[in-house]
C-alpha positions in Angstrom: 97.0 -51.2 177.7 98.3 -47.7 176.3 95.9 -44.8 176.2 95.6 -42.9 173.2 93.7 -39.4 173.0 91.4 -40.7 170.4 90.1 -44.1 169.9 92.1 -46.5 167.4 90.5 -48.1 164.6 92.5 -50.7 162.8 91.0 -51.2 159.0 92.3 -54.5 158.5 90.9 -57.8 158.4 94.2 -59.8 159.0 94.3 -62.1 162.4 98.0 -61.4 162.7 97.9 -57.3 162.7 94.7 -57.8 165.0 97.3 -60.0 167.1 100.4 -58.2 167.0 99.1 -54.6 168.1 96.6 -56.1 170.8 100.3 -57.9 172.0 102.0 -54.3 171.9 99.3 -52.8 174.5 97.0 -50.7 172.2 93.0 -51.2 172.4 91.0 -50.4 169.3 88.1 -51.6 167.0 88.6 -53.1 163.6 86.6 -51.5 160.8 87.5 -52.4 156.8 85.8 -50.9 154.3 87.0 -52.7 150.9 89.7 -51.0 148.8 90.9 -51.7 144.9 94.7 -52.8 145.7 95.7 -52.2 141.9 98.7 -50.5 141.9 100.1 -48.2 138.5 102.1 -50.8 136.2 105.1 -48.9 136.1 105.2 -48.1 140.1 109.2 -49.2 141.2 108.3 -52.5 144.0 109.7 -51.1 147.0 106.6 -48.1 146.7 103.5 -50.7 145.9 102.6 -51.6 149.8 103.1 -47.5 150.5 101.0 -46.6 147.7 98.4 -49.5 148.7 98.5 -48.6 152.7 97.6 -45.0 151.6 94.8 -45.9 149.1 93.3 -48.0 152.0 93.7 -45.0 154.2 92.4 -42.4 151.9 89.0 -44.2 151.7 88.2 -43.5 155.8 88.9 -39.7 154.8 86.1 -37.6 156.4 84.2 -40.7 157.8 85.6 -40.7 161.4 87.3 -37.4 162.1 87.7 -37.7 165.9 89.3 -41.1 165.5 93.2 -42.4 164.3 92.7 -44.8 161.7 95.5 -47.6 161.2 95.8 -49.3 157.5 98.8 -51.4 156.7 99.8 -53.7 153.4 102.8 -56.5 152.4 104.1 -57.8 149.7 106.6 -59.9 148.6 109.2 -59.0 146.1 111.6 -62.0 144.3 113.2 -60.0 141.6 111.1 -57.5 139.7 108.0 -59.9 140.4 105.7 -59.0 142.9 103.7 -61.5 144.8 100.1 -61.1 146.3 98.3 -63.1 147.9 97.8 -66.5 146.0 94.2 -66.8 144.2 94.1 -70.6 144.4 96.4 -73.8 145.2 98.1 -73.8 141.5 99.0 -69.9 142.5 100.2 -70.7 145.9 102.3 -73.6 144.4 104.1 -71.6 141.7 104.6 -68.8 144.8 106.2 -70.9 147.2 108.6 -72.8 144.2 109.9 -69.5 142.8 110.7 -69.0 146.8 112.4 -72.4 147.4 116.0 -72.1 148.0 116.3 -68.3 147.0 116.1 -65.0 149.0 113.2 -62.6 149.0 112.3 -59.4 150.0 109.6 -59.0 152.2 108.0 -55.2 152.7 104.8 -53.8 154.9 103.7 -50.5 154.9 101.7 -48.7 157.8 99.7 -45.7 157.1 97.8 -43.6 159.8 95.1 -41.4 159.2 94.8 -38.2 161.4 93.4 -35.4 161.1 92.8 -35.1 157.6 96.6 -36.1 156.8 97.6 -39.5 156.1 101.2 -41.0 157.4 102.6 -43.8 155.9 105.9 -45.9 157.1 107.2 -48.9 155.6 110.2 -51.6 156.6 111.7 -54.0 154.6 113.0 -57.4 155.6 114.5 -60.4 153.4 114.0 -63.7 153.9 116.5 -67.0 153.1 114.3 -70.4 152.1 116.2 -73.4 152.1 115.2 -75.6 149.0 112.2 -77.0 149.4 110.8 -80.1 148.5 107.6 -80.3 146.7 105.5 -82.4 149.2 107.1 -80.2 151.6 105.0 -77.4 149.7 101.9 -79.5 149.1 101.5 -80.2 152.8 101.5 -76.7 153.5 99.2 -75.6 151.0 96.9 -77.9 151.9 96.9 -77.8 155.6 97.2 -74.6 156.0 95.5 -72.6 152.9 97.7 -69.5 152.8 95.5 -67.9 150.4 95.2 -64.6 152.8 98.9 -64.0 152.7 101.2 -62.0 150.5 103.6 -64.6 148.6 101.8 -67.4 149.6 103.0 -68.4 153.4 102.6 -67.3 156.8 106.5 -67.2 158.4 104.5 -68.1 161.6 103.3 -71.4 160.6 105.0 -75.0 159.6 106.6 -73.6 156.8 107.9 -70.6 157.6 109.4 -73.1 161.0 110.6 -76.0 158.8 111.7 -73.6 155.6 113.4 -70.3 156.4 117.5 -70.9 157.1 117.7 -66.9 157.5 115.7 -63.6 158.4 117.5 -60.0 157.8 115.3 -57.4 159.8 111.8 -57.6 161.9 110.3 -60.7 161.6 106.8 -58.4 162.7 107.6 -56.9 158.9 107.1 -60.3 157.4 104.2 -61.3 159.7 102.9 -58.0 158.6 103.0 -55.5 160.9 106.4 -53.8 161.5 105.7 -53.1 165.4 108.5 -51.2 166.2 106.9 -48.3 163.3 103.6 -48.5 164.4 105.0 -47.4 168.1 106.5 -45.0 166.7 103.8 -43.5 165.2 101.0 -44.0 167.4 103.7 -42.5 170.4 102.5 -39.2 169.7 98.9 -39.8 170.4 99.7 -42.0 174.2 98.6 -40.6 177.3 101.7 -41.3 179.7 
């Protein structure tokens, strides 16, 4: 494990950002206070997960001053339509058809809070789904319930194994934690 001069707290609920920075050698606690992920209307895509990492941030302001707090956010843009995470099986089925057999953008934001300033980082991957055929989609929904997961799937699980023909960047972006940022940022904080 890396040592950091202050303790770590990750503010996220998400098994796989839990996963991935255990995996990359950091030790911290996980702490989520709930945040409103609304986002202005007119705010350009790329800038939503940004703006969202930072509002999740900005509510651990002043609460644990001696401490680095880690926030992070995805989403997935097709177009000028951004996708959250799916409310219910219907959702999660129109999600994953506007996905078959098209290319999608794919962008997590990291935001660290020290010291009273907030730093935020964000990567952006696209991902290639081959067409996909409906029971294809219902399987998945129903086995695996991806209704904790921007756009509707998990590139980690059976669909994302039997589905996606191409990946352009980090697949840790699409899983939801671009890695290679969050060493970066957390670099200045290891004791070595």
């Amino acid at each position: 494990m890396f040592q950091l001069s202050r303790s770590l707290i990750l503010a996220s609920n998400s098994p796989r950002r839990k996963q991935l920075l255990h995996e990359t050698g950091f030790d911290f606690t996980i702490e989520v206070i709930p945040t409103d992920e609304s986002f202005p209307e007119h705010m350009p895509a790329g800038e939503v997960a940004g703006y969202i990492a930072g509002q999740k941030a900005e509510v651990f302001r002043g609460l644990h001053p001696d401490k680095l707090i880690m926030t992070a956010d995805t989403v997935v843009i097709i177009g000028d339509n951004i996708l959250n995470k799916p409310k219910d099986f219907q959702e999660a089925l129109q999600m994953l058809t506007m996905l078959s057999g098209t290319t999608h953008e794919v962008i997590t934001a990291v935001s660290l809070l020290s010291d009273d300033s907030i730093y935020t980082v964000s990567d952006t991957a696209k991902v290639t789904f081959r067409r996909l055929e409906n029971r294809e989609i219902n399987h998945y929904i129903e086995r695996y319930k991806p209704f904790d997961k921007a756009g509707g799937y998990g590139i980690q699980e059976w669909i994302g194994m039997i589905g996606i023909e191409r990946i352009e960047g980090s697949y840790y972006t699409i899983m939801g934690l671009p890695v290679h940022l969050v060493y970066q940022l957390l670099k200045p904080f290891m004791k070595m």
